[in-house]
N, C-alpha and C positions, 0 to 999 in steps of 0.2 A: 765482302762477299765476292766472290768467284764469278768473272763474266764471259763464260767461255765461248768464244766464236769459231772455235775448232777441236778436235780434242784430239786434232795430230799436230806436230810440231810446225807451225805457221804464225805469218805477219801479219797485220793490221796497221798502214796509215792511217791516225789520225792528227790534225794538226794541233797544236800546240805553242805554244811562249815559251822561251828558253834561250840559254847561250850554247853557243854553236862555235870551235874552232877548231882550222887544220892543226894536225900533229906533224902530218908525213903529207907527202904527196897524193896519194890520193884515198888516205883515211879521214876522217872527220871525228872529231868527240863531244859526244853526249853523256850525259848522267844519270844512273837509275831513278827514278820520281818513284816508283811505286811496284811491286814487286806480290801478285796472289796467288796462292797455290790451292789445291784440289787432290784428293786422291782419287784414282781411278784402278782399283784393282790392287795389282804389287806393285802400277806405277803411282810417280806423284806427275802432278801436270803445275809446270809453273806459267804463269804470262807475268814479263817483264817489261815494264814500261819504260823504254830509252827516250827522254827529251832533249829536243836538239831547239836548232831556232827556231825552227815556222810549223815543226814535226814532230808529233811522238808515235816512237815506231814501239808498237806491243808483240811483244818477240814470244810466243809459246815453245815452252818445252817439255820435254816427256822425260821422266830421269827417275833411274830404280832405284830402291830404299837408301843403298850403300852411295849413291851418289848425292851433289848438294848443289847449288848453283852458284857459277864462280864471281857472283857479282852479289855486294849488298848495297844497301839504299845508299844513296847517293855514292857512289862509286862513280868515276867514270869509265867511260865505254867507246872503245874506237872500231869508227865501224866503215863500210863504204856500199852504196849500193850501183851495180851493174847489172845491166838485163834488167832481169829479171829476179832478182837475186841479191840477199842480202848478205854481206857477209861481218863475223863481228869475230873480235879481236879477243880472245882471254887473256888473264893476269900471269899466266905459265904463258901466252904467245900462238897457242893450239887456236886456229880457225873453226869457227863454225860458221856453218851456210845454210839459208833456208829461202825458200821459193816466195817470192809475192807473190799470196793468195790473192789478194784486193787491196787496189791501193785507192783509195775516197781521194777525190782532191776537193773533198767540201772541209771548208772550215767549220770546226766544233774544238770546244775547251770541253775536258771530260772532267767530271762531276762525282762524285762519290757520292752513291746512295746508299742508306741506310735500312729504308723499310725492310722488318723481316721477310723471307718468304714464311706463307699458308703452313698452319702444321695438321691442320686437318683434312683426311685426304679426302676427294669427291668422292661422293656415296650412288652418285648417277651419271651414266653420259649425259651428255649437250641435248635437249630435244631441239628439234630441227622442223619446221613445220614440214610435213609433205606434198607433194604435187611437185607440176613440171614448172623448175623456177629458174629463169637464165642464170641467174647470179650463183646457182646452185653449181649450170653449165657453167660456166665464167671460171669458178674456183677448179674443176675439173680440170677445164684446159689451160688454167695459171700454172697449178700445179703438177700436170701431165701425170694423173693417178697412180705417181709415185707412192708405194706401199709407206716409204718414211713418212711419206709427210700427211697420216691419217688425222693426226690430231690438227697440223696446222690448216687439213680439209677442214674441219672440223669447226676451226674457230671462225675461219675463213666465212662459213656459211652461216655458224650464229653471227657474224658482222653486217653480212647482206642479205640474209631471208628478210624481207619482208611478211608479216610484222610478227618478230620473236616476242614483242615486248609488248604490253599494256601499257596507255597512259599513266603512269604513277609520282610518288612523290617522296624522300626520304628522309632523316635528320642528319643535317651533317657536320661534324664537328671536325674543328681546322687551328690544331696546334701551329701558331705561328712563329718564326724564328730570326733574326738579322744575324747577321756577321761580318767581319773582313778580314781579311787574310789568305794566303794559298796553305793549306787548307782553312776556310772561313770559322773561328772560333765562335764558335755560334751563342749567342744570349735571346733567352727568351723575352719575346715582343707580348703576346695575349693568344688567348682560346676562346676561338668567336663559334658557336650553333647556327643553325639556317636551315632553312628549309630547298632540298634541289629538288623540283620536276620534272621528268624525262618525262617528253612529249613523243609521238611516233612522229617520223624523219629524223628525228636524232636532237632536239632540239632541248638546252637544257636551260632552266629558269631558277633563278636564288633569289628569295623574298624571306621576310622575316625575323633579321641577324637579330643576336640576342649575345653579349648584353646592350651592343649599339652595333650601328649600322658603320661600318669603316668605309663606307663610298660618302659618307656626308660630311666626314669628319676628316681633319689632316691629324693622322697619327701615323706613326714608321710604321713599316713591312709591309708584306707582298700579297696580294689580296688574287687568290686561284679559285679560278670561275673554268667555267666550259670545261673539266677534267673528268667530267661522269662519262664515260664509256666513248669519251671524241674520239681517244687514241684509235683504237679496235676500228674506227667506222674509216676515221684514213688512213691507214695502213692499207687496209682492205678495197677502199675504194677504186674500182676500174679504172678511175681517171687515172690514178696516182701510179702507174706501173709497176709497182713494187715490186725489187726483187729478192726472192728468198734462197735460203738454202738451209740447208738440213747441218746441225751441229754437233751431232751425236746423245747423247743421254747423261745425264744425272740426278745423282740422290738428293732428292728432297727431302725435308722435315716429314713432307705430304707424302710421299712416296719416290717410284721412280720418274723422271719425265724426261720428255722429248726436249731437246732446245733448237730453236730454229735462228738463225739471221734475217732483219729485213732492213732496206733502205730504197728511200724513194727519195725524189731532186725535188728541188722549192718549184722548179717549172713544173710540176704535175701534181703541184700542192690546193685543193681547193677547197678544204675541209681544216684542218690542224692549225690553228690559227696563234698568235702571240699578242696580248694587247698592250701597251701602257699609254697609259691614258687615253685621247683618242688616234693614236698612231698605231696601226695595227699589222705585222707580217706573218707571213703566208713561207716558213723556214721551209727545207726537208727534214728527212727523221731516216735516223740509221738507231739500230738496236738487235733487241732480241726478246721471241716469246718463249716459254715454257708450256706445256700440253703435259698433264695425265697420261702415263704409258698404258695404263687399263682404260681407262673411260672415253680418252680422247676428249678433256675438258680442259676451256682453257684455265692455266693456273695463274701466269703471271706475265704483263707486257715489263721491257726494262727500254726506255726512248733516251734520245739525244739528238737535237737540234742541232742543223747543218745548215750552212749558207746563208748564216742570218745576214742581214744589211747591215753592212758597217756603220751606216747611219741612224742604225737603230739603237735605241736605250740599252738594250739587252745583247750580251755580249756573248751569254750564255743560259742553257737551259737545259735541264734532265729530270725525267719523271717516270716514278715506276708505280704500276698500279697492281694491285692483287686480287683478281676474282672467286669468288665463292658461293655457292647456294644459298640465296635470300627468299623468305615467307614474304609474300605478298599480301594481305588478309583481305581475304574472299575470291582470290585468285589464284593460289597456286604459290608453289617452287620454283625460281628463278635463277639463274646464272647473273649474278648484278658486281661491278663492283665490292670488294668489302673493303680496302685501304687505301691510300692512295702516299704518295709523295711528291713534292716538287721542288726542284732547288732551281735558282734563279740568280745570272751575277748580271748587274749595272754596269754600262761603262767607266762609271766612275767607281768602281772597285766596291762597292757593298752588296752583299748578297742575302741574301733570302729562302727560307726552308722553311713549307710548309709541310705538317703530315694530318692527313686527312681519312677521317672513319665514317662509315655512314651504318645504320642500322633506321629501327622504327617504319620501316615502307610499308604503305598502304596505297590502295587506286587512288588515283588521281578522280575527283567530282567537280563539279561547278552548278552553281544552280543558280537559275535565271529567273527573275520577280516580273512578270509583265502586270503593267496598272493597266485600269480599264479606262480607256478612252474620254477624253475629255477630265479628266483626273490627274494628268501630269503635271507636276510641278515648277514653277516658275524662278 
């Protein structure tokens, strides 16, 4: 799947593992890893992923039907960068040059996700509660009532209105996977049920597993907790400073959408959390959302973890979630999660993929027995 961060010809640093050597004096060589294309009209849009040693530089390009791109997977690629500016070498000798849009000097290993996107398109915009809500203000002046960015208003305000959501409760079921390898040949591990609660403040709770409880038991794979709508609430979060930008548009299964960029630093991280075991960090997160071009609903976040501690177990992380219209019973129509994904690598090279559905929501109740005095039990 296609992750476009631009849909004009532009770079992305992101780091990376790989061998790195001079050719020339001041060319360097890298090798294709990975190579997605997109149509857009009469053009096609390539992103080409050059890995070098410590860097993988995602090279977009724009190129008409009759045209093809002059590098295939594992080619190598001599390239050098100056300024501002990238310049890369073709197999004819012809220069190409393109501007650093953004270069991240956080470290992240990028992840191939899987989850489809939504084939069904919103049937409603986002309801938003009304009244005068700073956080309403807050996404206003984040997003400086840039017309582009109606739907990432949008999603912005279902994150922080206070309270979109009802106390409730879901089923959730969580295909689990190991692997190793670059790319991880993945075998399936088990498919565990559970019960998640979203509480109001954002608070998510897992009771129940079925057909056992994998926190009580030592069995392989990767056990993804906190993923019910955490992403949306940090991304969003005023502390987090997040910065966005607008990525142009594309065809959905669902329809048309908006795509947006964001990334926030691990320093203004205070929500988005990592656990294993009880060792737990607080990364950043670079990605992208997708927005309904009619409704302005959000469709889809796509995350990646930046600046993990190198002393942490997890080396890596990426997780894409997919939103859709959920029946609440005796509540109403919701914007709730419908999918989820998470891949996850160890430092000791084993990885983990989980994919995650939820349906079945209902209110969340609790009921309280009070004994009559003098009657309590011993």
């Amino acid at each position: 799947m296609a992750r476009w961060l631009s849909v004009a010809a532009a770079i992305v640093l992101l780091p990376f593992a790989g061998a790195l050597s001079k050719t020339r004096s001041e060319y360097l060589v890298g090798r294709v890893a990975r190579i997605e294309s997109a149509r857009l009209g009469s053009a096609t849009l390539y992103e080409i992923y050059i890995q070098g040693d410590s860097q993988t530089f995602a090279v977009r390009l724009a190129l008409r039907a009759d045209q093809s791109v002059p590098w295939k997977l594992n080619d190598p690629v001599e390239y050098r960068i100056r300024d501002h500016k990238i310049d890369l070498l073709q197999p004819d000798g012809k220069l190409i040059t393109r501007t650093i849009q953004t270069a991240s000097p956080h470290a992240a290993i990028l992840l191939a996700l899987d989850l489809p996107f939504p084939t069904a398109p919103p049937s409603i915009a986002t309801v938003i509660p009304a009244g005068a809500d700073t956080t309403v203000a807050r996404c206003r002046q984040t997003l400086n009532s840039n017309a582009q960015y109606r739907g990432l208003m949008s999603a912005c305000q279902f994150a922080l209105s206070p309270r979109n959501l009802p106390d409730f409760l879901c089923k959730e079921t969580m295909q689990r996977n190991a692997g190793v390898g670059s790319p991880p040949f993945w075998q399936p591990v088990d498919t565990l049920s559970m019960e998640v609660t979203f509480l109001a403040g954002g608070t998510d709770r897992y009771s129940d597993f079925r057909p056992y409880d994998p926190r009580l038991q030592r069995v392989p794979g990767w056990l993804s907790l906190a993923q019910f709508g955490n992403e949306i609430e940090a991304i969003f979060d005023p502390a987090a400073h997040t910065r966005f930008a607008y990525r142009g548009m594309q065809k959905l299964p669902s329809g048309s959408a908006s795509i947006f960029a964001f990334e926030f630093d691990a320093a203004n991280n205070l929500r988005f959390r990592i656990e294993v075991g009880h060792v737990t960090d607080y990364p950043g997160l670079t990605g992208l959302l997708w927005t309904d071009d009619k409704t302005g609903q959000l469709i889809r976040i796509q995350a990646y973890a930046t600046e993990l501690n190198p002393n942490f177990d997890v080396r890596a992380w990426a997780g894409a979630v997919n939103y859709g219209e959920a029946t609440i019973a005796g509540l109403g129509s919701f914007l709730l999660p419908a999918a989820d994904e998470v891949e996850v690598c160890l430092q000791n090279g084993t990885c983990y993929k989980n994919i995650m559905s939820f349906g079945e929501c209902r209110r969340f109740q609790s009921t309280i027995h009070l004994l009559p005095s003098g009657r309590l039990p011993h």
